[in-house]
matplotlib code that plots the C-alpha trace (Angstrom):
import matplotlib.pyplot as plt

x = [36.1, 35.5, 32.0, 32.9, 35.8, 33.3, 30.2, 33.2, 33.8, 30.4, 29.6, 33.0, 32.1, 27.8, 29.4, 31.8, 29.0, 26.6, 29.4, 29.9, 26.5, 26.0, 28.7, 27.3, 23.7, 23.4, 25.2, 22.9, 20.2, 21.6, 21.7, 18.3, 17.1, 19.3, 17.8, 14.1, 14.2, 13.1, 15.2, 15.2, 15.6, 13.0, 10.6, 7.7, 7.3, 4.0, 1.9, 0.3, -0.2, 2.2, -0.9, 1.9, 5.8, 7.2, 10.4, 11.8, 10.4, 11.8, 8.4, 5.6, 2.2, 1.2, -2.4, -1.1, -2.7, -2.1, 1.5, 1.8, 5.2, 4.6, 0.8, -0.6, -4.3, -4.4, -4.9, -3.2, -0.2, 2.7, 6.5, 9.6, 12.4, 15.3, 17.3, 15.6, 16.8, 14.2, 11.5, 12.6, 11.0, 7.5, 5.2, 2.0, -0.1, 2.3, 1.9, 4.6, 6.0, 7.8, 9.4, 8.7, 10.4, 9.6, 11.8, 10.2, 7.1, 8.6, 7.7, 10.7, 10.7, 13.6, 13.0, 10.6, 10.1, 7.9, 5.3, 5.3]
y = [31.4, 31.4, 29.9, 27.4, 26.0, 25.9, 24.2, 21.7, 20.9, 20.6, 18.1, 16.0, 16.2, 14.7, 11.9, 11.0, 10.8, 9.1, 6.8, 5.8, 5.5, 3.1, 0.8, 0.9, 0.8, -2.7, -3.9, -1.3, -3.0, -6.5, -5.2, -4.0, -7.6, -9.3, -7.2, -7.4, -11.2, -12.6, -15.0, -18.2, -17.2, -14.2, -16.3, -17.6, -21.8, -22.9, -25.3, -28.5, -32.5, -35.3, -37.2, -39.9, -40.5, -42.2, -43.1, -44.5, -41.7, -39.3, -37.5, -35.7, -35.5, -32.7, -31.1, -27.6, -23.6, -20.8, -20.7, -16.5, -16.6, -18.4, -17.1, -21.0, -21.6, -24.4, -27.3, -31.4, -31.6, -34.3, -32.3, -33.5, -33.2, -31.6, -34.4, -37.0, -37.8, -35.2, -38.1, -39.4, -37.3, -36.9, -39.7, -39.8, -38.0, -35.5, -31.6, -29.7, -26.3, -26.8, -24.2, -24.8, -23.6, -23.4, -24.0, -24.1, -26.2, -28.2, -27.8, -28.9, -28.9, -27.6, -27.4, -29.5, -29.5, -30.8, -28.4, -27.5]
z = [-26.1, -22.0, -22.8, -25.5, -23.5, -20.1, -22.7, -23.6, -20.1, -18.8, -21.9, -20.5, -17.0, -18.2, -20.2, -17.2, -15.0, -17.0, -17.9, -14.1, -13.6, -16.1, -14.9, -11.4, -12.0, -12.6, -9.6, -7.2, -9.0, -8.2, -4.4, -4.6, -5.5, -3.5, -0.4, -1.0, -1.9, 1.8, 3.0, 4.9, 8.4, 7.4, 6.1, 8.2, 9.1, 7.7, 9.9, 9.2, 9.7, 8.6, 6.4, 4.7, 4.2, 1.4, 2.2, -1.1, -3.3, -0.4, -0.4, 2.0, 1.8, 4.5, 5.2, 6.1, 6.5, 4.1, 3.1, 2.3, 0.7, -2.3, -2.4, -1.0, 0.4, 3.0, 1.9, 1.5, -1.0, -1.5, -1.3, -2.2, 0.6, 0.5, 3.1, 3.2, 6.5, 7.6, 7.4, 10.3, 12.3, 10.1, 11.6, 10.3, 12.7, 13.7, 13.7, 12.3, 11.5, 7.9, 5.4, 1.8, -1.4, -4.9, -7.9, -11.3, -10.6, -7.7, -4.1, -1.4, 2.2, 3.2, 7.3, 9.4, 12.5, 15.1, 16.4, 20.1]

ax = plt.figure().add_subplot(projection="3d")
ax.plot(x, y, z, "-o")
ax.set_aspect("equal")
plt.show()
């Protein structure tokens, strides 16, 4: 009787566990990717030359290095901006540091910044 009522117990205490650990999982797993996702202030500024500014289509065309964090060769590409008061400071000509993000099949500038 000793066995079957410590079996019995055993089972309760597995399914409480596994029950817990089912409700937390997901949100440890949120955390996870949350955590490894690099962030702004973690991310490196690319590097390149202002090439043209378009003003009324708020847009950048910049000749720029390799870009590691979306997997980006150098080379010349037009961005959209994310304030478009940032153009302001983009003269054609001018070499800048710049961060770039991508949503869907969009590039933004969301920082620039004039090189020193």
């Amino acid at each position: 009787m000793k066995i079957a009522q410590s079996i019995a117990t055993l089972a309760l205490c597995i399914c409480a566990s596994a029950t817990l650990l089912a409700q937390t999982q997901p949100a440890a797993q949120a955390a996870v990717k949350a955590s490894s996702a690099p962030s702004a202030a973690a991310q490196e500024l690319a590097t390149g030359e202002v090439l043209k500014v378009y003003l009324k289509e708020k847009k950048i065309v910049l000749k720029h290095g390799p870009i590691p964090s979306l997997g980006m060769s150098s080379m010349t590409m037009d961005y959209g901006v994310a304030d478009p008061k940032m153009l302001a400071l983009a003269k054609p000509g001018a070499k800048v540091r710049f961060m770039v993000v991508q949503v869907d099949d969009e590039y933004t500038v969301t920082h620039i910044e004039l090189a020193k």
